[in-house]
C-alpha positions in Angstrom: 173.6 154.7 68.9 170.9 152.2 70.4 171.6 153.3 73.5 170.3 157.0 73.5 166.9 155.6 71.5 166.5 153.1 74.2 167.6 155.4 77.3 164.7 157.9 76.4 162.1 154.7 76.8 163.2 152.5 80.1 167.1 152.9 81.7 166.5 149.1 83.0 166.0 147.3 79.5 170.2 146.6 79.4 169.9 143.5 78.1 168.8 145.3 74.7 171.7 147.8 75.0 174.7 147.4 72.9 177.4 144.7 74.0 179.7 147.3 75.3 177.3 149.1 77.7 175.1 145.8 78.2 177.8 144.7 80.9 178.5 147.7 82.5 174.7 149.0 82.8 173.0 145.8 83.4 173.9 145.2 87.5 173.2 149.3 87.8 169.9 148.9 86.3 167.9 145.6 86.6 166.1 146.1 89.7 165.6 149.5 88.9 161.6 150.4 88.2 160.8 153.1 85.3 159.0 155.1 87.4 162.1 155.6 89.5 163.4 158.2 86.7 160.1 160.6 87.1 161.1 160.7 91.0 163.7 161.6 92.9 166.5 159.0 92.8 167.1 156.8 95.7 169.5 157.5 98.6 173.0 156.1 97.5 175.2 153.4 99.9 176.4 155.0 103.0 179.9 153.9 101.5 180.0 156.4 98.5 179.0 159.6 100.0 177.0 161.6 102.1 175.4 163.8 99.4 172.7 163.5 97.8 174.4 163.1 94.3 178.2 162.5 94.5 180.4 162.1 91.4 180.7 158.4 90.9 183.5 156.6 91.8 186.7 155.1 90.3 185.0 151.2 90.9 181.1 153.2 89.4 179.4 152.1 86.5 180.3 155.5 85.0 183.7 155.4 85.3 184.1 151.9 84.0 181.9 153.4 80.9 184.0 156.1 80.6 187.6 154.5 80.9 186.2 152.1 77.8 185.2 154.7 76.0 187.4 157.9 76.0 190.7 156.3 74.8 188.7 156.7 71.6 187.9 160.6 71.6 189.8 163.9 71.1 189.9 164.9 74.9 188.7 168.6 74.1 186.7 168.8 76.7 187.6 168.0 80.5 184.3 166.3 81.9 183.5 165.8 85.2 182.5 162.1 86.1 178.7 161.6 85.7 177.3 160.3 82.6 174.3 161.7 81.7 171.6 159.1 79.6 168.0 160.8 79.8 166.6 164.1 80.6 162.6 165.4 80.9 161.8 169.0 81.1 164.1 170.6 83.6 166.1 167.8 84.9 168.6 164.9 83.9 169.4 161.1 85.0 173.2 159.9 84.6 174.1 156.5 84.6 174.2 156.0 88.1 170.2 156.8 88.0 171.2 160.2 90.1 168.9 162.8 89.1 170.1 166.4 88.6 168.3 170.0 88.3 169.4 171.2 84.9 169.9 175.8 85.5 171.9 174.6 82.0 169.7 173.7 79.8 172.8 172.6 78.0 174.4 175.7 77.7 171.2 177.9 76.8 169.7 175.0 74.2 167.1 173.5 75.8 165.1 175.9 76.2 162.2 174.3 76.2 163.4 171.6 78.3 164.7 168.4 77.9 162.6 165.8 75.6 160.2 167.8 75.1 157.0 165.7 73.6 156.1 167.8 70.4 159.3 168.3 69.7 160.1 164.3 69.5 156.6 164.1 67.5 157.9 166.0 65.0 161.2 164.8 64.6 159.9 161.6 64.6 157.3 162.0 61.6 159.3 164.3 59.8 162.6 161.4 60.0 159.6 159.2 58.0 159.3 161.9 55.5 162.7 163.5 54.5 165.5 164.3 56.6 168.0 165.7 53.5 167.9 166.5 50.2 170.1 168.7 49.2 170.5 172.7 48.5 170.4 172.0 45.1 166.8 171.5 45.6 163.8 173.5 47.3 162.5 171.4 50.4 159.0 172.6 52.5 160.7 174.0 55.3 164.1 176.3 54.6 161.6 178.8 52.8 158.8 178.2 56.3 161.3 178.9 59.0 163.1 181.7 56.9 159.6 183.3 56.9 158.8 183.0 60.2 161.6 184.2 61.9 161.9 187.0 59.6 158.0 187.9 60.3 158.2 187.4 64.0 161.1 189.2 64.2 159.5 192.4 62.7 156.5 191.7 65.0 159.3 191.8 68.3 159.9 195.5 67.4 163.3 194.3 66.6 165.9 194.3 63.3 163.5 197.0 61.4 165.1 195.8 57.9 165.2 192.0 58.2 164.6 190.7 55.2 166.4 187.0 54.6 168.0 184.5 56.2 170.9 181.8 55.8 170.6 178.7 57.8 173.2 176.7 58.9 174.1 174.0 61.5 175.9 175.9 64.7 176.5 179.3 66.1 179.8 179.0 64.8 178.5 178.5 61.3 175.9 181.2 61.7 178.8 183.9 62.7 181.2 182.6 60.2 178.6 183.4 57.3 177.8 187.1 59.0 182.1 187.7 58.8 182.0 186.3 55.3 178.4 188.4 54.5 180.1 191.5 56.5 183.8 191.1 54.0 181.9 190.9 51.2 179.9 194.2 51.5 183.1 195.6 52.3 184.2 194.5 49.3 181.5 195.5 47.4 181.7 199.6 48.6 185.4 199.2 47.6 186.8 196.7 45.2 190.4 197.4 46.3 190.0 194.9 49.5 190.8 197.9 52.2 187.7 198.0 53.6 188.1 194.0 54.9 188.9 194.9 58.8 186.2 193.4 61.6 186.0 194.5 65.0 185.4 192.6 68.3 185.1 193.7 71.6 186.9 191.7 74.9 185.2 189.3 76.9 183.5 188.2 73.5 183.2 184.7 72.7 181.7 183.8 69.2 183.0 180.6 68.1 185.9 177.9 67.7 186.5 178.1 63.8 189.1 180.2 62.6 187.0 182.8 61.3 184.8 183.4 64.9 188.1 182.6 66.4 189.6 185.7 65.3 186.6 187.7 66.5 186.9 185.9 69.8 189.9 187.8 71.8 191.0 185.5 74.5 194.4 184.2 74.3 193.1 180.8 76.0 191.2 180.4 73.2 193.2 182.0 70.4 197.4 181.4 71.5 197.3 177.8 70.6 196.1 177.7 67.0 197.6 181.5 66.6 198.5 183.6 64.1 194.6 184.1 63.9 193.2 185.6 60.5 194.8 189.1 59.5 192.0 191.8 59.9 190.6 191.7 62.9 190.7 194.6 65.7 189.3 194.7 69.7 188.4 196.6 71.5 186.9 197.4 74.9 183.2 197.0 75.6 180.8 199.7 76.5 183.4 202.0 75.6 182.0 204.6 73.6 184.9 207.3 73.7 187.0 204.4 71.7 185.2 204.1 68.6 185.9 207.1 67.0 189.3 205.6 66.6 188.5 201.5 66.5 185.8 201.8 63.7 186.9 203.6 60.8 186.8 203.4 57.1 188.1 200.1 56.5 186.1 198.7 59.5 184.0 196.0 56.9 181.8 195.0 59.9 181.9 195.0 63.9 180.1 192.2 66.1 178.8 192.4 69.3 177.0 190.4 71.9 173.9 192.6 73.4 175.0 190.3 76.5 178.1 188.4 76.7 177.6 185.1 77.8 180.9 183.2 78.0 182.7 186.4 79.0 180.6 186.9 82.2 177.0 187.8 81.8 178.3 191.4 80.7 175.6 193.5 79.2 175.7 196.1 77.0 174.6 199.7 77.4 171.7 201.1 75.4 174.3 203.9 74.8 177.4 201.8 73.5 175.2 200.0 71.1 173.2 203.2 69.7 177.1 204.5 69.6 178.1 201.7 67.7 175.4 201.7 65.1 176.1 205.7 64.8 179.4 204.9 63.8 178.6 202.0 61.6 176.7 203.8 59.7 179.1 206.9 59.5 182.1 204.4 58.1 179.5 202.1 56.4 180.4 199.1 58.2 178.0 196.0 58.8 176.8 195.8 62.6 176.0 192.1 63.9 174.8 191.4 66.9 175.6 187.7 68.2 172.1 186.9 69.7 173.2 183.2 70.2 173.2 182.3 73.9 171.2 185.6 74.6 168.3 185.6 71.9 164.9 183.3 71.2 163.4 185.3 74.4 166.0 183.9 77.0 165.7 187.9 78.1 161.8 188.1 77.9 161.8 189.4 74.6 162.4 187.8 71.9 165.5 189.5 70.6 167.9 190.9 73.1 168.6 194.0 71.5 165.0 194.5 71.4 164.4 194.4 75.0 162.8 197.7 76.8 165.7 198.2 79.0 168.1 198.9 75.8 166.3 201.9 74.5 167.9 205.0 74.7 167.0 207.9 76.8 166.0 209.0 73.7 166.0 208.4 70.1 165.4 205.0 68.9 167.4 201.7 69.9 170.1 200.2 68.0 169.5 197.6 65.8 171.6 195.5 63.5 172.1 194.8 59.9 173.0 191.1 60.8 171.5 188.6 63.7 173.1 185.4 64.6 171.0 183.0 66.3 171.4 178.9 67.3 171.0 176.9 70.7 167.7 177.5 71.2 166.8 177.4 67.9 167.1 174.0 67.7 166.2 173.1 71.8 169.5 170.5 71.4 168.9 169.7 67.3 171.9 171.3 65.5 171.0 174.5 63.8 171.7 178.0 63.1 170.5 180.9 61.4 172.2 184.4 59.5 169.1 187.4 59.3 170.4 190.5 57.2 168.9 193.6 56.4 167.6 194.4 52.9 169.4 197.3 52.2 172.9 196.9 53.8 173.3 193.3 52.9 170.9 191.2 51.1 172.4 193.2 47.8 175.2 192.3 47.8 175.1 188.1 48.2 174.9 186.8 45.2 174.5 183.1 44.5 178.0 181.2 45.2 178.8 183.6 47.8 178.5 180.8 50.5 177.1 177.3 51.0 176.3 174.4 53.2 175.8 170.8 53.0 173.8 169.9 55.8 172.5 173.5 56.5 168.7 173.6 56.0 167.5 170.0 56.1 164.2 169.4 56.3 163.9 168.0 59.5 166.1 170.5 61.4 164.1 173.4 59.6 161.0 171.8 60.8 162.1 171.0 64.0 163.2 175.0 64.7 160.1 176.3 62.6 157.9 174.5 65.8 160.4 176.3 68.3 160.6 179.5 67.4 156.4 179.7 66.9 156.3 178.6 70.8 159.4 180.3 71.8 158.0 184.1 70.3 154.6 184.0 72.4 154.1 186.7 74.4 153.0 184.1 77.6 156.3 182.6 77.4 158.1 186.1 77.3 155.9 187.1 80.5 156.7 184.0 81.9 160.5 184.5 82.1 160.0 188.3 83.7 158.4 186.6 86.1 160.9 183.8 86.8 163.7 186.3 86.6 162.4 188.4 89.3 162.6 185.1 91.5 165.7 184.2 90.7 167.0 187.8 91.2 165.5 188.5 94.4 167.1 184.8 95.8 170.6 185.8 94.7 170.0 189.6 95.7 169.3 187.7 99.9 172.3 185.5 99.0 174.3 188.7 98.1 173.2 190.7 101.5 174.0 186.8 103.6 177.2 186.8 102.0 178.9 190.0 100.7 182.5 188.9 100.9 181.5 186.2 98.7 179.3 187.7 95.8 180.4 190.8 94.5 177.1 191.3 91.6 174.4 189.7 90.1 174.6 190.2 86.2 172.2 189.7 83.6 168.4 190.1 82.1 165.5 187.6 82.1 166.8 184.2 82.6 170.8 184.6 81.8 172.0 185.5 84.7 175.6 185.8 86.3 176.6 185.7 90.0 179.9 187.5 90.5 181.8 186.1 93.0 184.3 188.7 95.0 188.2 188.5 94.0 188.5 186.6 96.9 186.7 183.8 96.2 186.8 184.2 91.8 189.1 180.8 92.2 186.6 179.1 93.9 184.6 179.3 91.1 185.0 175.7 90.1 184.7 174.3 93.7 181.2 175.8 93.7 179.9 174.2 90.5 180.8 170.8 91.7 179.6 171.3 95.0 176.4 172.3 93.4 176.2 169.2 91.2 177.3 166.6 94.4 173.9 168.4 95.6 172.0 167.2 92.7 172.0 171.1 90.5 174.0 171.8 87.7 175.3 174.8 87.3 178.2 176.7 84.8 180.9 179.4 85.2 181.2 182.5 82.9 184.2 184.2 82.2 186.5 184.8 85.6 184.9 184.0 89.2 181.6 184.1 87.7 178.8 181.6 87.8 176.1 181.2 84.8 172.2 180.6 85.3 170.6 179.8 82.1 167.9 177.3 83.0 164.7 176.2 80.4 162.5 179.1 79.6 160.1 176.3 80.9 162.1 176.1 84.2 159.2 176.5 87.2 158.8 179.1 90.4 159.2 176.1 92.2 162.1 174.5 90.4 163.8 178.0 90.9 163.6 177.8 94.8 164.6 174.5 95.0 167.9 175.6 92.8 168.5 178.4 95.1 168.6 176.3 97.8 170.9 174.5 96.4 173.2 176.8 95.4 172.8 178.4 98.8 174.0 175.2 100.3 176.8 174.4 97.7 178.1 178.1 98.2 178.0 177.7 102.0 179.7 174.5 101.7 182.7 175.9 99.8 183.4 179.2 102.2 183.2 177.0 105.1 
């Protein structure tokens, strides 16, 4: 669409913007000055709220946008009101020219932060050169980003035997290929098909297709579009007295997030993953770890399950046979990535065994080849210890001010969960739009718990000002 190209230059060109938003933008935004989007956006009418950045109204801009326009989508998502047109670094602009602290980064995708300027350099030269091709062709960069995260990777300390890599387009895709890669060395160590089952663990969340759907066991998710694949068992994590049972010989492969995102910022134990990959390899089952909202250094290190805090008292740490990675892999450009190990996978994929269309381009390959070189420096990685320990200590005073309120901070580096107490789990909700009418965006995590998963490029000062925030959206919502 025009609009976004346009949006990412000067909000107050309207006359240039499509007929359909021309009339609804144009009154919002002619007397509005560019440099009006790098500051913080003026005080609204006395009329439309006190806050600094209310939802719009039913008469807004916004919602006039949005009544034109959603008669025309699948309403999977409910949104709240603001429409959001440009971002820059850590923070976004909606259509009302409100400007909003992004502790999102669009779900753990941005990274790097919104816009980011190499990143548009590059998809801008490379959208001059190639953008698709085909798989039935080599291209320059499927090959260069295969290599590179398969070298860094080794360099982290992490996944000793990666050795290849499939990219796709999501996180979705990326875990549907490692259930297809994980049923087909079942298959493989016994042609009769027994070996085929896959295990999950609750409070998981790995995807929407019907493949990561079945690994995904919440009945929210699953009931609707149920019966869900056959094959697929659950169990409990960071129990390691259950496996012996869940995991046996015609376990095929069992996936695990080192930290669950969706599910609540729950983290694993060094000792229920060094479990799990005992018993893996006792069955000879696949392990995956789903490193999608928690990889690409959002922990400090560049894999989670490579981070110092999950190795064992003693022996060495757990690692996988197959990593799934996306989000920040392509800081908001759609991509994904499958690594396997050489000697539990990679022999037995042959050619045929799966496929993508779109998976690989040029320009997304390019795009996340750029990333993952900035995202795996050991500054960055420093950098987010360091932020971490600022955002901990704020909600740590938070938790000691209000201890009927918030039960536990969760989390590692910057992924981060505040646990609010049974109590106050339903308020959940209430406190991420009081956080937003106060100009931060914030999400929940699986019950009563709120998610912190700001740019890796977030600053100190940015932090405090969030905590603020948050300090004054939570206070607003107890009182």
């Amino acid at each position: 669409m025009a609009f976004v190209h346009l949006a990412s230059r000067r909000l107050p060109a309207a006359r240039k913007l499509v007929p359909e938003l021309n009339s609804v933008l144009r009154p919002r935004f002619a007397a509005v000055p560019v440099r009006s989007l790098n500051a913080t956006a003026a005080p609204q009418a006395k009329n439309e709220s006190s806050l600094p950045t209310p939802d719009p109204a039913a008469d807004s801009a916004s919602s006039s946008f949005i009544n034109a326009q959603t008669p025309y989508m699948v309403p999977t998502y409910v949104r709240p009101p603001p429409v959001m047109i440009k971002g820059q670094g850590s923070y976004l602009w909606d259509m009302e020219n409100r400007k909003y602290l992004d502790m999102t980064a669009g779900i753990a995708v941005n990274s790097l932060g919104h816009c980011d300027s190499e990143i548009a350099k590059i998809i801008a030269e490379q959208s001059e050169i190639l953008i698709h091709a085909s798989n039935l062709y080599y291209n320059a960069w499927t090959g260069a980003l295969s290599k590179l995260l398969i070298e860094v990777t080794r360099e982290s300390g992490a996944m000793r035997d990666a050795s290849q890599v499939f990219i796709a387009n999501s996180g979705t895709e990326a875990n549907e290929a490692a259930i297809k890669f994980a049923r087909k060395v079942g298959r493989s160590r016994d042609p009769s098909g027994a070996k085929h089952e896959l295990v999950s663990f609750h409070n998981s969340f790995h995807g929407r297709t019907m493949g990561a759907l079945s690994a995904t066991p919440n009945p929210k998710y699953q009931t609707p579009f149920s019966p869900m694949l056959p094959g697929f068992k659950y169990g409990n994590y960071n129990d390691v007295a259950q496996l012996q049972t869940l995991i046996t010989d015609k376990t095929c492969g069992v996936i695990v997030e080192p930290i669950q995102g969706e599910g609540g910022v729950n983290m694993a134990t060094p000792e229920f993953l060094v479990a799990l990959r005992k018993r893996c390899d006792e069955v000879g089952a696949v392990l995956i770890f789903d490193e999608i909202q928690c990889g690409l250094s959002r922990t400090g290190s560049l894999w989670a399950h490579g981070h110092p805090s999950l190795a064992p008292a003693s022996g060495e740490a757990a690692h996988p046979d197959i990593l799934t990675t996306a989000k920040a892999l392509g800081n908001g450009f759609p991509i994904g990535a499958t690594i396997i190990a050489e000697k539990t996978v990679a022999s037995h994929i042959k050619p045929g065994d799966h496929g993508t269309t779109f998976g690989g381009n040029p320009l997304a390959c390019r795009v996340a080849h750029h990333i993952v070189k900035r995202l795996a420096a050991p500054e960055l990685q420093s950098q987010v210890e360091a932020k971490s320990a600022v955002l901990q200590a704020g909600f740590d005073a938070l938790k000691q001010k209000h201890p009927k309120v918030i039960a536990q901070v969760r989390g590692r580096g910057l992924i981060l969960g505040v646990q609010l107490t049974p109590e106050f789990s339903a308020k959940a909700g209430d406190l991420v739009t009081a956080a937003r009418e106060r100009g931060m965006l914030i999400i929940t995590a699986g019950e009563g718990c709120i998610r912190f998963v700001p740019p890796l490029t977030v600053t100190e000062e940015q932090l405090k000002t969030g905590l603020k925030i948050f300090e004054q959206a939570l206070e607003a919502v107890v009182a």
